[in-house]
N, C-alpha and C positions, 0 to 999 in steps of 0.2 A: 571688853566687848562681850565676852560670855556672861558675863552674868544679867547683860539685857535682853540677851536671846531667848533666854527659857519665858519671860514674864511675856515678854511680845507675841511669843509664839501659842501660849496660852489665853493670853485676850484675842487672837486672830482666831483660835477655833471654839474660845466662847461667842465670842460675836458670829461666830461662820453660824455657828447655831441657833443662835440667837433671829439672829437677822435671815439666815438664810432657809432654816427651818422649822424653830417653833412657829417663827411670825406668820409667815405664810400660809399653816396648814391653821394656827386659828382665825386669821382672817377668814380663810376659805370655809373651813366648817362654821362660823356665823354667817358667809353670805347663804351657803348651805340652807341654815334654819329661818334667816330672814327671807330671804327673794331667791327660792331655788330654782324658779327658770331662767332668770338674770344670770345666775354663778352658772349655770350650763349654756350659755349664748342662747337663752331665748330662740330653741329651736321652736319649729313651725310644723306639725306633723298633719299628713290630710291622709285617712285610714290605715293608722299604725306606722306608716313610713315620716320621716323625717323629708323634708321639701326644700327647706330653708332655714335662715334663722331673719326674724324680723329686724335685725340691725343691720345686715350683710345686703347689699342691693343684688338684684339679678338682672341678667340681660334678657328681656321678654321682646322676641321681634313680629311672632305673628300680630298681623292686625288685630286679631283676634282678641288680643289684650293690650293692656293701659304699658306704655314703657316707659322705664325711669329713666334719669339722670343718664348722658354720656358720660363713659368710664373711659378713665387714662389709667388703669391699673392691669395690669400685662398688657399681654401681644393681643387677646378678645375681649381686654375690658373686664371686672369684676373676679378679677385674682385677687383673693383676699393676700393670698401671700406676697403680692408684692402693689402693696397698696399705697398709692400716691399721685399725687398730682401731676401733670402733665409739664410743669416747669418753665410753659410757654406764657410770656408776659403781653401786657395789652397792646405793646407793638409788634409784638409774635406776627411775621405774613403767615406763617403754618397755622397759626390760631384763626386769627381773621378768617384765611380760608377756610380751614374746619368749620368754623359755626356758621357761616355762607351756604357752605353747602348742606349743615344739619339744620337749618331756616329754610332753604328749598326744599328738603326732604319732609319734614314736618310742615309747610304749608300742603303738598302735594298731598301727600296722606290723610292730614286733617281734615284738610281745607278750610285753614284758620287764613282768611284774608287780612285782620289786622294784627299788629305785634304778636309775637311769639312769644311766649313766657317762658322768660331768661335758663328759666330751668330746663327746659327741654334742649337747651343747645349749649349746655356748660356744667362739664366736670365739676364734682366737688371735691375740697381738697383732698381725700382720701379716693376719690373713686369709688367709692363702696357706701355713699346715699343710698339707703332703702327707700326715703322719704320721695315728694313730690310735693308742690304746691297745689292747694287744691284748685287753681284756674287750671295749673294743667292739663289736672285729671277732667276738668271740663271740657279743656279744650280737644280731648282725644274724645270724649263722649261720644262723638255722632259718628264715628271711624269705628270704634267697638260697639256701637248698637248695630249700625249697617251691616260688619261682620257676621254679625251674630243672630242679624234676624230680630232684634230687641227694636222695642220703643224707645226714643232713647230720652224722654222724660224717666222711664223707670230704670234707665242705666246711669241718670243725674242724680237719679234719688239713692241710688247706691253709693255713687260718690258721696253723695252729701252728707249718708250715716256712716260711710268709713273717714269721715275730716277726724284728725285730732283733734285738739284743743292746745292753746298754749299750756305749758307746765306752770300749774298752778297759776293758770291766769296772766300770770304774767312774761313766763320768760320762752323763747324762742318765738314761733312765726306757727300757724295752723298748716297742716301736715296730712300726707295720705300715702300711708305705706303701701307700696306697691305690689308687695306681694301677698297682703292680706287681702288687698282689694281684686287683684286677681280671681284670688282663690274665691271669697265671695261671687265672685261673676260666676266663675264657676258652679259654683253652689245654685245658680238659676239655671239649669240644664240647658244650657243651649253653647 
């Protein structure tokens, strides 16, 4: 049995090496050199402070501004550290009723008389969608222009030049990160 020991023990801390620390630090130094605001989470700075990171959703409740996705990650929603889905299935009554009542709450606010777009009253698997659908973001339009004092043709047209685009044309759905679009409003002083 000894004489398997020393060889085992030496491919376990080449590998440890290998796998656990060369690999790692030259992936990181070419995300590094390729996309080094991706390799730092894509933080979101507005006058030198950090705000955000554009892939991390936030809880935005004043009317004032556009709100993303309900969050089932912690106990206030948008704990990156404990991000996940709410585990509730489509015969969930605790579900049903949650989105019952975030369909009431989002008609009243809006004042979206027809369907609600799915997105404003359902977690995404992580909890932590920064994105929205851009109907959404329309249908908050007349809620954040009211707020705010704005026309809300030029609160549409702000949506409309914060839409993503699918990647590369083809792959996912058109997109309007919410705390870009924010910060944008913002940027109209009012």
């Amino acid at each position: 049995m000894r004489p398997h020991l020393r060889p085992a023990f030496v491919l376990l801390v080449l590998f440890t090496l290998v796998t656990g620390v060369a690999y790692p630090l030259a992936i990181t130094g070419i995300a590094q050199i390729i996309a080094p605001s991706a390799a730092n989470g894509s933080m979101v700075e507005k006058d030198g402070v950090v705000v955000g990171s554009s892939l991390i959703g936030q809880s935005f409740t004043s009317p004032r501004y556009f709100h993303g996705r309900p969050s089932a990650a912690g106990a206030n929603g948008y704990d990156a550290s404990s991000s996940s889905g709410s585990n509730l299935g489509p015969n969930s009554k605790a579900l049903a009723e949650r989105i019952a009542a975030d369909v009431q709450k989002v008609r009243s606010e809006d004042g979206i008389t027809g369907p609600v777009p799915a997105d404003l009253v359902t977690a995404s698997g992580s909890g932590l969608d920064p994105d929205i659908s851009p109907g959404s973001a329309i249908a908050q339009a007349g809620r954040v222009a009211r707020e705010r004092g704005l026309a809300e043709p030029d609160v549409r047209a702000l949506v409309e030049k914060s839409v993503q685009p699918r990647l590369l044309g083809l792959l996912g759905e058109p997109r309007v990160n919410v705390l870009a679009l924010n910060m944008a409003l913002d940027g109209l002083g009012r």
